[in-house]
LUMFIDO-222729 format. One line per 5 residues: number of its first residue (from 0); their letters; for each residue x, y negated, z of C-alpha. Coordinates in nm, 4 decimals. Layout:
BEGIN
NUM> a> X,Y,Z | ...
//
This chain:
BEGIN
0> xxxxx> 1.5226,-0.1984,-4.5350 | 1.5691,-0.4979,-4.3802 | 1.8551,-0.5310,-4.0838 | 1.7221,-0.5746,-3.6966 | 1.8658,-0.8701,-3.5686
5> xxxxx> 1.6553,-0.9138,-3.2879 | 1.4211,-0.7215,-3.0033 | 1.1359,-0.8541,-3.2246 | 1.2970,-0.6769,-3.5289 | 1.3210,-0.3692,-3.3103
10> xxxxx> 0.9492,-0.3618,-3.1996 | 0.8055,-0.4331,-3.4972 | 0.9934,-0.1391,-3.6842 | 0.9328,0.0886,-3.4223 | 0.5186,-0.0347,-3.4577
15> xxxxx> 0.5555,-0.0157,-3.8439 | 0.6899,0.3690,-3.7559 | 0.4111,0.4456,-3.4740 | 0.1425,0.2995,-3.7279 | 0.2599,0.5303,-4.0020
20> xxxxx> 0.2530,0.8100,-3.7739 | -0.0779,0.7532,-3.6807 | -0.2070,0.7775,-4.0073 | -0.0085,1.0285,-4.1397 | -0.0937,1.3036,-3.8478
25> xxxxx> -0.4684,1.2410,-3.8253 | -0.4729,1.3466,-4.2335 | -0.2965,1.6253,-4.1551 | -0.4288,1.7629,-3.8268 | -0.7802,1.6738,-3.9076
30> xxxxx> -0.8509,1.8914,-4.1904 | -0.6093,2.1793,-3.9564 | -0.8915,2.1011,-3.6629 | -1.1640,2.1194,-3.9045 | -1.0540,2.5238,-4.0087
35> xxxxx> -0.9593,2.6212,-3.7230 | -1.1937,2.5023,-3.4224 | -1.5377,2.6699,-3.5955 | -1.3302,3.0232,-3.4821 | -1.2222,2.9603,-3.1680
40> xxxxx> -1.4084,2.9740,-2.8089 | -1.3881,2.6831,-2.6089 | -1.3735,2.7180,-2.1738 | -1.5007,2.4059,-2.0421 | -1.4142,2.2999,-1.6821
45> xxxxx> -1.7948,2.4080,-1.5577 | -1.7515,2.7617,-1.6510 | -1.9191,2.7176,-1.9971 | -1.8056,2.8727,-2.3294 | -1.8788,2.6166,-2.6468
50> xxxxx> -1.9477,2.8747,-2.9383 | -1.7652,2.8176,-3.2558 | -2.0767,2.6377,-3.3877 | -2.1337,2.4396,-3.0464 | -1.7913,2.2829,-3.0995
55> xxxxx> -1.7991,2.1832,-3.4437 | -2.1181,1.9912,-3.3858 | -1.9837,1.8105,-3.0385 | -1.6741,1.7159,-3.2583 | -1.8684,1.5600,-3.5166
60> xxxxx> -2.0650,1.3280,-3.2487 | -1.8487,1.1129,-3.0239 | -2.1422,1.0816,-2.7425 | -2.1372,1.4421,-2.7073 | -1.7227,1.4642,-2.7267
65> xxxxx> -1.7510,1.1781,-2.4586 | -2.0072,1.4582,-2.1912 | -1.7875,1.7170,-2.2464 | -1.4817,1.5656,-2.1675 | -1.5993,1.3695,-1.8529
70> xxxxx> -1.5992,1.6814,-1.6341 | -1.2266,1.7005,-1.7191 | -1.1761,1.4036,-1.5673 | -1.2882,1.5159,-1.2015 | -1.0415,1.8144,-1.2793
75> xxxxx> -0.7106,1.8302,-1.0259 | -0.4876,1.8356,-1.3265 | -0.6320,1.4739,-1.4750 | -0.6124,1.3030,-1.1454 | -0.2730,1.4068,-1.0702
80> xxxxx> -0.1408,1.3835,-1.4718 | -0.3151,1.0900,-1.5758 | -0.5090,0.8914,-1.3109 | -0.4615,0.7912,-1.0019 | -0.1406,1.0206,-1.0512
85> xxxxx> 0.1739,0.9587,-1.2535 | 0.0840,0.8204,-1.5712 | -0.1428,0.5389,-1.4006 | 0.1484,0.4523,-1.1281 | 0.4138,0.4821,-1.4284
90> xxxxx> 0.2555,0.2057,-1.5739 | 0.1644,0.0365,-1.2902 | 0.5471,0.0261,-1.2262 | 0.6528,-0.0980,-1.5683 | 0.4497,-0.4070,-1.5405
95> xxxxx> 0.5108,-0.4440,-1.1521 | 0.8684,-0.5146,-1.2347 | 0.7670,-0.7323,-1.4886 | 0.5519,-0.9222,-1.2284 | 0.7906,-0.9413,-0.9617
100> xxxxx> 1.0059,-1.1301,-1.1848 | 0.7907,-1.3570,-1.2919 | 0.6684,-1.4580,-0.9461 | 1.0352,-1.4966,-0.7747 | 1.1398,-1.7196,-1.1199
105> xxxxx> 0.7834,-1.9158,-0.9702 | 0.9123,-1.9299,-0.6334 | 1.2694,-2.0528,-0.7392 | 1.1196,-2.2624,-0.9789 | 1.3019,-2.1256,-1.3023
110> xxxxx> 1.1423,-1.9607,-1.5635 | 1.1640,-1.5562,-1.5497 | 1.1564,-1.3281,-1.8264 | 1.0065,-1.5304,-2.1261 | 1.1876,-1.4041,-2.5001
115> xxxxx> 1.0565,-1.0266,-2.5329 | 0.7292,-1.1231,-2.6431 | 0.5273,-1.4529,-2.7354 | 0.3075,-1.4204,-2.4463 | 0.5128,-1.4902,-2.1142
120> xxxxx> 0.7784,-1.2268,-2.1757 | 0.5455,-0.9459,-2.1735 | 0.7637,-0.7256,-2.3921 | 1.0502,-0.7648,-2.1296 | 1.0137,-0.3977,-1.9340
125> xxxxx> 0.9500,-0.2686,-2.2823 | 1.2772,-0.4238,-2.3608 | 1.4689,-0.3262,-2.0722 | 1.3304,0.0543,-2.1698 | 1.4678,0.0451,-2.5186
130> xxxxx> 1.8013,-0.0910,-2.3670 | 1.8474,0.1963,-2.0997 | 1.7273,0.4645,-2.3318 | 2.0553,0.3633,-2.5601 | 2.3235,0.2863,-2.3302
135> xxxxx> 2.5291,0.5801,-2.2442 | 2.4632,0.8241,-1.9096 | 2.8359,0.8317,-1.7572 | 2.8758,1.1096,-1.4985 | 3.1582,1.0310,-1.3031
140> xxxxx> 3.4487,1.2877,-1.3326 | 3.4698,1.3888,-0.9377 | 3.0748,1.3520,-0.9249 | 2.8896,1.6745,-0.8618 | 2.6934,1.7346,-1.2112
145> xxxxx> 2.3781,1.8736,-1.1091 | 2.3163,1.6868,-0.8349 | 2.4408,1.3482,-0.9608 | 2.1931,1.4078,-1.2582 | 1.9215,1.5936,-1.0865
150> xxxxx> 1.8571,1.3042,-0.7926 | 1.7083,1.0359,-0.9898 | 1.4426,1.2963,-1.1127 | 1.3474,1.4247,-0.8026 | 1.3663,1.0556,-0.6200
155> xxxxx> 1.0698,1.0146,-0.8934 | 0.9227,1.3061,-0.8263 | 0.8885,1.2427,-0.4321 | 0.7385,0.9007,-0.4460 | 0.4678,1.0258,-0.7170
160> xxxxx> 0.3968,1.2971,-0.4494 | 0.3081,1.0227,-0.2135 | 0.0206,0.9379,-0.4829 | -0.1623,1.2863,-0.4532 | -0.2456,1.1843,-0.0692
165> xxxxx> -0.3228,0.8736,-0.0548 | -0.7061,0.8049,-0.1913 | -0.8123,0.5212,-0.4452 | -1.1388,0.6153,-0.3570 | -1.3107,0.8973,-0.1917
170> xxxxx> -1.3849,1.0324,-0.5165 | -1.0662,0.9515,-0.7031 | -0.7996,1.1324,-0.4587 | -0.5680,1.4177,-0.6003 | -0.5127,1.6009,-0.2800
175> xxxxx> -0.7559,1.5413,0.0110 | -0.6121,1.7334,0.3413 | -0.7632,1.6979,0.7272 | -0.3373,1.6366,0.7914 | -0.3136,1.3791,0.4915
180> xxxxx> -0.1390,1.1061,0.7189 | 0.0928,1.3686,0.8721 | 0.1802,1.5033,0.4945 | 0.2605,1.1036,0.4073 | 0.5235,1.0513,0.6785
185> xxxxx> 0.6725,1.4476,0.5903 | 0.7355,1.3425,0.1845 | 0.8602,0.9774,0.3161 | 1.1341,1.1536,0.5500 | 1.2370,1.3524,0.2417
190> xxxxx> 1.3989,0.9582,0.1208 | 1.6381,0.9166,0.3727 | 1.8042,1.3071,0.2159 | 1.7428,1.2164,-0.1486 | 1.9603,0.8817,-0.0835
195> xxxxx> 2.2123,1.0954,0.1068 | 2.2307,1.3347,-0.1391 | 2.2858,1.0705,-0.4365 | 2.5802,0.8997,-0.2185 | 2.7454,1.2380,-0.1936
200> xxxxx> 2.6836,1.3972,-0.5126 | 2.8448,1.0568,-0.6806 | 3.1957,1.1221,-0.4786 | 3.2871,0.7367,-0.4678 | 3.3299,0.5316,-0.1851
205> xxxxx> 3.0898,0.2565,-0.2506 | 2.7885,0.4812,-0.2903 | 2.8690,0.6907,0.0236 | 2.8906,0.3892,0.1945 | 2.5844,0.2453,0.0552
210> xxxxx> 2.3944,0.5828,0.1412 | 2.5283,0.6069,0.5253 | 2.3535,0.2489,0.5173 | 2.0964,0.4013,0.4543 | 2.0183,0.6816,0.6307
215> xxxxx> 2.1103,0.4762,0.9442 | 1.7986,0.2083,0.8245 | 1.5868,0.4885,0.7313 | 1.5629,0.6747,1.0455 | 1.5688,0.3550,1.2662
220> xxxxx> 1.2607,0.1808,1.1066 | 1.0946,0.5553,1.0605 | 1.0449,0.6087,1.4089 | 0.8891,0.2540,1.4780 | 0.6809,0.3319,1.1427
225> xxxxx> 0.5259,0.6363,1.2727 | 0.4661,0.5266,1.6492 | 0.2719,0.2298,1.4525 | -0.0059,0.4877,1.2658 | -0.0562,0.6229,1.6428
230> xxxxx> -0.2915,0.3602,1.7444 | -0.4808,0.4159,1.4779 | -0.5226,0.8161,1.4751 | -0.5773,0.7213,1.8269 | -0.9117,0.5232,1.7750
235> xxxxx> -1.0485,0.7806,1.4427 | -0.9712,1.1066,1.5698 | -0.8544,1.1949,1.2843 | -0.5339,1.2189,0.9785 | -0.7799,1.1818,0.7074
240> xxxxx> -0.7128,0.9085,0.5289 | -1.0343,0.9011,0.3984 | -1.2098,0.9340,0.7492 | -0.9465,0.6242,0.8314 | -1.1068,0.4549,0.5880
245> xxxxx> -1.4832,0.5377,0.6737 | -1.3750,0.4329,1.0507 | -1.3166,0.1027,0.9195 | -1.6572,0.0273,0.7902 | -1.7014,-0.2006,1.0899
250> xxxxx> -1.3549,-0.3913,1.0788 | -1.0327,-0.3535,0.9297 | -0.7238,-0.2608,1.1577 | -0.5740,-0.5367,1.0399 | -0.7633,-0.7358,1.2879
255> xxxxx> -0.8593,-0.4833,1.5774 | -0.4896,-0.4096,1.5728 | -0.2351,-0.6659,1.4047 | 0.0786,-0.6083,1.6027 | 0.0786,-0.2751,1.4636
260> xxxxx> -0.0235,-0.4382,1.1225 | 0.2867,-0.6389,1.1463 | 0.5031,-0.3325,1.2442 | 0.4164,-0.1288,0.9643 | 0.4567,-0.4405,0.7007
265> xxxxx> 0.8255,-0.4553,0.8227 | 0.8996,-0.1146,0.8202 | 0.7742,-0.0509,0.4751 | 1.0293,-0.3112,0.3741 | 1.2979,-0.1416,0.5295
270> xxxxx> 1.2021,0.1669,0.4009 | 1.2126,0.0125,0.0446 | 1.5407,-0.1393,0.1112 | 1.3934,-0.5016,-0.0022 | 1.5234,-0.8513,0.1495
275> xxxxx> 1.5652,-0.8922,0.4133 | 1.6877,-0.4945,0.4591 | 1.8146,-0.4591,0.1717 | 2.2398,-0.3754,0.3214 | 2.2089,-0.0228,0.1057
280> xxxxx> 2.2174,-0.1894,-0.1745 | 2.4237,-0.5290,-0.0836 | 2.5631,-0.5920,-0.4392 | 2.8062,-0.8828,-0.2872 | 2.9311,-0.6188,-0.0602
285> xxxxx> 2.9369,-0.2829,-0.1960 | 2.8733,-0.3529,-0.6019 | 2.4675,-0.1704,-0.5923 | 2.5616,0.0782,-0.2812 | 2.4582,0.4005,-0.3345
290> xxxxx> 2.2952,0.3575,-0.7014 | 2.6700,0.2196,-0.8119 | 2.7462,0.5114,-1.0352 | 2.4041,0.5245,-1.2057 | 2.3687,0.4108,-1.5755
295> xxxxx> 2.1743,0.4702,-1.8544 | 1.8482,0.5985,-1.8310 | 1.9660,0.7902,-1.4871 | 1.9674,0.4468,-1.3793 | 1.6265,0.3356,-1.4990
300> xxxxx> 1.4603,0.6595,-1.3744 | 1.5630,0.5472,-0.9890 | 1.4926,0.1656,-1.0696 | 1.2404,0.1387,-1.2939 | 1.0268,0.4279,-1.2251
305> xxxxx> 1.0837,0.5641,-0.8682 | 1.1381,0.2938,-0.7054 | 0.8505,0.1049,-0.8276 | 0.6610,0.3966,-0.7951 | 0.7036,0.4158,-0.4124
310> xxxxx> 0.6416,0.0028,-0.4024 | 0.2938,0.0804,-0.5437 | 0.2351,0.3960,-0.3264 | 0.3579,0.2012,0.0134 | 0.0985,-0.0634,-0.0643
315> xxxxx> -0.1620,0.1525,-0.1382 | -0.1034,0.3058,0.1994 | -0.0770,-0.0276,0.4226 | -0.4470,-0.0808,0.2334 | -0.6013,0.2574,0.2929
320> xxxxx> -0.4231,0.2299,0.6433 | -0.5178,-0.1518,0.7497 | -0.7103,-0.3054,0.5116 | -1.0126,-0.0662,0.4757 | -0.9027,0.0733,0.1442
325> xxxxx> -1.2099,0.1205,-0.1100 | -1.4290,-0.0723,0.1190 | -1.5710,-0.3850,0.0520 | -1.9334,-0.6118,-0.1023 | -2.0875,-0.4158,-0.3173
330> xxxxx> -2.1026,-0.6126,-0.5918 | -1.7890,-0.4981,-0.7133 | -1.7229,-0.1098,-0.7595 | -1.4518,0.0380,-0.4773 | -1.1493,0.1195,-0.6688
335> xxxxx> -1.1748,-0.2600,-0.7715 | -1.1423,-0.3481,-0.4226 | -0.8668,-0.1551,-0.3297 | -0.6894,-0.2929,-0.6384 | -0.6762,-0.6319,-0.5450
340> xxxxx> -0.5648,-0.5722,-0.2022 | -0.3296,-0.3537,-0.3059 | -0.2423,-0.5936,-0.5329 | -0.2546,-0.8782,-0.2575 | -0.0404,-0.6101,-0.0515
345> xxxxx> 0.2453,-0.5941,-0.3003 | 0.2497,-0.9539,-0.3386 | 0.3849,-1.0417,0.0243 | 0.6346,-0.7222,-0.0245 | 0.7983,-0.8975,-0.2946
350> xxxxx> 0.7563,-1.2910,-0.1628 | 1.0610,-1.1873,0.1272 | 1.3190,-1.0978,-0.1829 | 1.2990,-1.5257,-0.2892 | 1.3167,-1.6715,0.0598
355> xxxxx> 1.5067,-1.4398,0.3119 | 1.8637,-1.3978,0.3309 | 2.0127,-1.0376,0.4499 | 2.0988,-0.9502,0.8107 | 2.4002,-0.8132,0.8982
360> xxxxx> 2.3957,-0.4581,0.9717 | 2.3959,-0.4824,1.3888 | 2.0836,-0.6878,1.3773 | 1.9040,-0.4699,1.1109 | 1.9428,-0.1787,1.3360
365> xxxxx> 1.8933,-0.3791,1.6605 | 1.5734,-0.5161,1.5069 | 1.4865,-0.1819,1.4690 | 1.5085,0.0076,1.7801 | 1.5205,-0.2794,1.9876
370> xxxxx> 1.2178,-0.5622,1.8475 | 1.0123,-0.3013,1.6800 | 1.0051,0.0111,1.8807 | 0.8582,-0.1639,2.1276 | 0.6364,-0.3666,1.9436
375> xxxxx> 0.5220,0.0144,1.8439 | 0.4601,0.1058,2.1949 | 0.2815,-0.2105,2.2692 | 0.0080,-0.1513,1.9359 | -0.0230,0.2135,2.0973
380> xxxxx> -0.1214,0.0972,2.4303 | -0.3824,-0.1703,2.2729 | -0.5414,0.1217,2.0570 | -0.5467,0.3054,2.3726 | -0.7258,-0.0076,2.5650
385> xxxxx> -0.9662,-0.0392,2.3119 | -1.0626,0.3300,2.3248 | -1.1061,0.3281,2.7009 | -1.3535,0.0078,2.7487 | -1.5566,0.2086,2.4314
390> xxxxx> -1.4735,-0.1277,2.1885 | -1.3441,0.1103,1.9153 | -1.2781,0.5127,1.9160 | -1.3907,0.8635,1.7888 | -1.7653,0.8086,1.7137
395> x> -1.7731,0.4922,1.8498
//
């Protein structure tokens, strides 16, 4: 067997393996299926029972596999498993990384990731898996256990749950609740904690003071954050998100109210601790603040996973909250739509990271409770003028 030199080497052995595999199963499993399916009752979603017979015919035809599968896809376990829940926003991540890269090295005019794979660097967050998955997990010695190794998991876990509320379309939404803006802001207060908890449950000084950073950030741009969603519930009447999007049939709140626009654009950086806001994480300062003891794949859970994860989900929102979500000419389907401005969304969240320096921590937090709080009130009392001289409002 030849020796792997390279990440090429790597991939293709682990293809040759995959390919094997795929062979190999399907001439084993197949004849299993085969024996065993004609015996066994099958429950479709609609209440139906396939008879033994039904089911060996429907597997023998892939049209009729294909209708009885497709109500499993309007299931609550398929949106949330597969799409628009984890699986879709998991790979959504891995390639977001890869993009961001790409379009700083643009920016900066160098060249990005371009070796893992012949095509651009395509390979690279493939590459930068492989790498994590072997390096070791250390656990520092004074670091509480469970929580050290239970944070990045649940850090995961809470931006995915952001993905159950917020709709794609109003047919491809995990979760729909009459509260569904109230439930967003209640999982996004559970970050400020998580970051809290990772700080403390790592028992070094960097990270604690990384995560004090933090929570200080958090809460300040929170508040302005919220206050900036008022003028909007204001002038629908409702939470829905998907009634907020219906209500902006006529116009996008990006134009009937852009200070608020802007508000909310800045705050969602903050939140994900990106340049400019980025002092959390200030790795001239404090080494990686409060991730410093991560490695291994703890590491790539929080930075490849969660907190690309919560990139995708925060764009999603400022297009379902702003830029009409789904809505758009018809001669492209909806979930296209929101795609590319979501896509258009995430774009100017990453631009900031070439081009901006950090502040210091007294302007962050001045900028904060001083520039954008009011800036807050000031959206609120527009969305408040517009509902009074009947321009825009419940039913209007």
């Amino acid at each position: 067997m030849a020796q792997i030199t390279t990440f090429e080497d790597f991939l293709k052995r682990i293809l040759e393996i995959v390919f094997w595999l795929l062979i190999a199963l399907p001439m084993i499993l197949v004849p299993v299926i085969f024996l065993i399916v004609p015996y066994i009752p099958i429950l479709l979603p609609t209440g139906r029972i396939l008879t033994p017979n039904e089911a060996f015919v429907i597997l023998l035809d892939p049209f009729m596999t294909l209708a009885v599968l497709t109500p499993f896809f309007a299931t609550p376990w398929f949106k949330a498993i597969v799409f628009p829940g984890f699986t879709f926003a998991a790979l959504v991540a891995t390639f977001l990384g890869l993009y961001e890269r790409k379009l700083l090295a643009k920016i900066q005019i160098r060249v990005g990731p371009l070796y893992a794979g012949r095509a651009e660097g395509i390979l690279q967050p493939f590459a930068d898996l492989f790498k994590l998955l072997f390096k070791e997990m250390i656990v520092p010695t004074k670091a509480d256990r469970s929580f050290f190794v239970a944070i990045p998991f649940a850090s995961a876990a809470i931006a995915s749950a952001l993905l159950a509320i917020i709709p794609i379309s109003e047919f491809w939404v995990v979760t729909r609740s009459s509260v569904g803006l109230l439930i967003v802001f209640a999982i996004i207060g559970f970050f400020p904690i998580i970051v809290l908890l990772a700080a403390w449950a790592s028992n070094s000084k960097y990270p604690f003071i990384g995560g004090l950073r933090a929570l200080h950030q958090m809460v300040a741009y929170e508040i302005p954050m919220i206050l900036a969603t008022l003028g909007i519930v204001v002038m629908t009447g409702s939470l829905d998100l998907v009634e907020i999007v219906r209500a902006q049939t006529g116009g996008w709140f990006l134009i009937l109210l852009p200070v608020g626009a802007v508000v909310f654009f800045i705050t969602l950086l903050a939140e994900l601790e990106r340049i400019p806001f980025d002092m959390p994480e200030a790795d001239t300062e404090i080494v990686a603040g409060w991730l410093t003891e991560y490695s291994g794949m703890l590491f790539g859970v929080i930075l490849g996973i969660a907190v690309y994860i919560k990139l995708y989900a925060f764009g999603a929102l400022f297009t379902v909250l702003f830029l009409g979500g789904w809505l758009g000419p018809s001669f492209l389907p909806g979930e296209i739509w929101f795609f590319i401005k979501t896509f258009f969304v995430l774009t100017l969240l990453i631009i900031p990271r070439a081009i901006f320096p950090r502040y210091r921590m007294d302007l962050m937090l001045r900028i904060g409770w001083a520039r954008l709080l009011v800036l807050a009130f000031i959206n609120l009392f527009i969305a408040l003028l517009l509902v009074q001289f009947g321009i825009m409002g419940p039913g209007v």
